[in-house]
C-alpha positions, 0 to 999 in steps of 0.5 A: 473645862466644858469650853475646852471640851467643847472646842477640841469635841468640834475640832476633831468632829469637824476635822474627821467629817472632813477627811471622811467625806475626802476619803468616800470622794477618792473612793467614789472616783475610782469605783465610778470609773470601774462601775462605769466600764461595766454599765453605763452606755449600755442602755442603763441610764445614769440614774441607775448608774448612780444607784449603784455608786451609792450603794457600794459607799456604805461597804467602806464606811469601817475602814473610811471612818476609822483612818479618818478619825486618826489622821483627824486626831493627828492634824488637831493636836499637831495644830494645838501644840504649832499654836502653843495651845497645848503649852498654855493648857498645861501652864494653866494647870490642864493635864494631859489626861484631862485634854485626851477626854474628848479624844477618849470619848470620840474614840469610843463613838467612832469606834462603835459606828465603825463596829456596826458598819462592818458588821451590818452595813457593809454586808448589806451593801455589798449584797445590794451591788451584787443584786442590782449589777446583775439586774444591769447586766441583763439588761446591758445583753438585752440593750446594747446591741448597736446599729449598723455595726457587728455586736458580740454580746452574748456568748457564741452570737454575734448581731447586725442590726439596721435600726434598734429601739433599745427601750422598746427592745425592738429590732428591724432588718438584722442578721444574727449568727449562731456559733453552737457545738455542732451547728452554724446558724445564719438568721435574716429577719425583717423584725424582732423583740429581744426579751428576758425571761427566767433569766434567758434572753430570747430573740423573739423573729418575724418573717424570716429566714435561716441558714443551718450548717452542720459541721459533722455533715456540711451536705445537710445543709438546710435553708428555712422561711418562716414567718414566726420564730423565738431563739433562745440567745443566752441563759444566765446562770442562777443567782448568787446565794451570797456564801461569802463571808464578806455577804453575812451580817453580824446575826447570820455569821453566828448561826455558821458556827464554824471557824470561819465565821468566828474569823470573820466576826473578830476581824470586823472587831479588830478593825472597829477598835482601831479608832479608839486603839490607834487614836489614843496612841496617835495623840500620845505621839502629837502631843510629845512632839515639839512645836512645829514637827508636821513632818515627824508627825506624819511619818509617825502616823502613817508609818502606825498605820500601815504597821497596823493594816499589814499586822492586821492582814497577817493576822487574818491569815494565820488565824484561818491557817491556824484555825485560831480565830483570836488570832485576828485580835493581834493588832488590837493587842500589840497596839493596845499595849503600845497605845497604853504605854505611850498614852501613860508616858505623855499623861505623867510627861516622861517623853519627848519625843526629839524630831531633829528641827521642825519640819 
């Protein structure tokens, strides 16, 4: 019995180290390219742009771990019953009970990674992106200005710029304009430092001129020579404080109290018992199915799956509508109870199910 744990124990791990690591790379190519659009090229270098690809990772953990582990279940088991594995199994006195253990017992682990990636990992990495997307984007307004071209990067400013040193944030022979409430500003300067500091962009300018322009009185119209001035160019707003549910951990959701934490705590849950859930009814289906039926087998699957995923969605949404929180637990209850049956029908060998031929 050890051997044929062992085996179907590496085959399901294998298979779900697999699909997990396919699922993180689809993910990884659709978050670089959104990521990209907002840092790279903008004087952030790529080492800082792959910084903050692999910290958004940990935040799909969860779900990535749970699908993985049920379509991994779905393929090894669909595999065993194409090469009569499961029919020589049962021929040689092994129940199905005995064969779901390594099911059982993966579900359960894959279950509690999940549990505690939602709960703590995604959060903390959600909280990391922000962070360092916000450092990317002061620095993206303080660098990217580009050399003989008009840049509008800031709000109300738009830059000409002979020659830039981004690293330094030096700039020589430019032309800034300022479109403000009441004035229109018109700066020359031979030299210039851009810098950040309280979270404001100044534009520090050395020998000089402006040009200012009052809408309300155009007559006062006034020409400036200086030799040294600083220009406040663009005040960020104040930092996140991270309110949002989808930033709380485990332990700073049960200080809130409140519905909405609760809410959020048991769809987490919710989400994290749908490995083992959906996992065992998914064996229930492969393991009834005749040889060959791929593909019954996937529609069944993925049909399960997204009933899951939309039962799920409602759930959440009527459990913050009904300020019911255990509302969230619906998918885990109606699941529960299929995967109970199905699971009790296939150990006692009362179903079958007919797919038509094998496809």
């Amino acid at each position: 019995m050890k051997t044929l744990y062992r085996y179907i124990f590496y085959e399901l791990f294998k298979t779900v180290i697999f699909t997990f690591l396919l699922f993180l790379f689809v993910i990884v190519i659709d978050r670089a390219s959104q990521i990209a659009e907002t840092v790279i090229g903008q004087g952030v270098s790529f080492t800082e742009f792959l910084s903050v690809l692999v910290k958004t990772l940990p935040a799909f953990f969860g779900v990535v771990i749970s699908v993985s582990f049920v379509i991994s279940v779905l393929i090894v088991f669909l595999q065993m019953e194409s090469n009569n594995e499961i029919t020589v199994l049962r021929s040689c006195g092994v129940s199905i009970r005995q064969i779901s253990i390594p099911v059982l017992l993966l579900g359960i682990l894959f279950s509690l990674f999940s549990l505690y990636s939602t709960m703590y990992l995604a959060p903390k990495s959600n909280v990391a992106v922000k962070k360092e997307i916000e450092e990317l984007v002061k620095k993206k307004l303080t660098m990217s200005i580009t050399p003989k071209n008009f840049s509008s990067n800031f709000p109300g400013v738009t830059f000409y710029v002979d020659r830039i040193f981004p690293k330094q944030g030096l700039i020589e022979n430019f032309m800034v304009s300022l479109d403000r409430k009441d004035k229109f500003i018109v700066i020359f300067g031979r030299e210039g430092g851009l810098r950040t500091e309280n979270n404001t962009v100044f534009l520090d300018i050395y020998n000089g001129t402006a040009q200012v322009l009052n809408w309300e009185k155009p007559e006062e119209f006034q020409f400036l020579k200086f030799k040294n001035y600083t220009l406040e160019l663009y005040k960020f707003s104040e930092g996140e404080k991270f309110e949002a549910k989808k930033y709380k951990t485990l332990s700073q959701l049960l200080k809130k109290r409140d519905s909405e934490s609760l809410t959020e705590i048991l769809k987490r849950l919710s989400l994290s018992l749908s490995s083992l859930i959906v996992g065992i009814l998914i064996f229930s289906v492969s393991v009834s199915l005749p040889r060959g039926a791929y593909g019954m087998g996937i529609i069944i699957s993925l049909t399960v799956i997204v009933l899951y995923y939309v039962l799920y969605v409602f759930s959440k949404k009527l459990a913050l509508s009904s300020n019911f929180p255990p509302l969230t637990l619906l998918p885990d209850l109606v699941f529960g109870v299929l995967s109970s049956i199905f699971y009790y029908l296939a150990v006692k060998e009362k179903i079958r199910i007919y797919a038509g031929t094998r496809w």
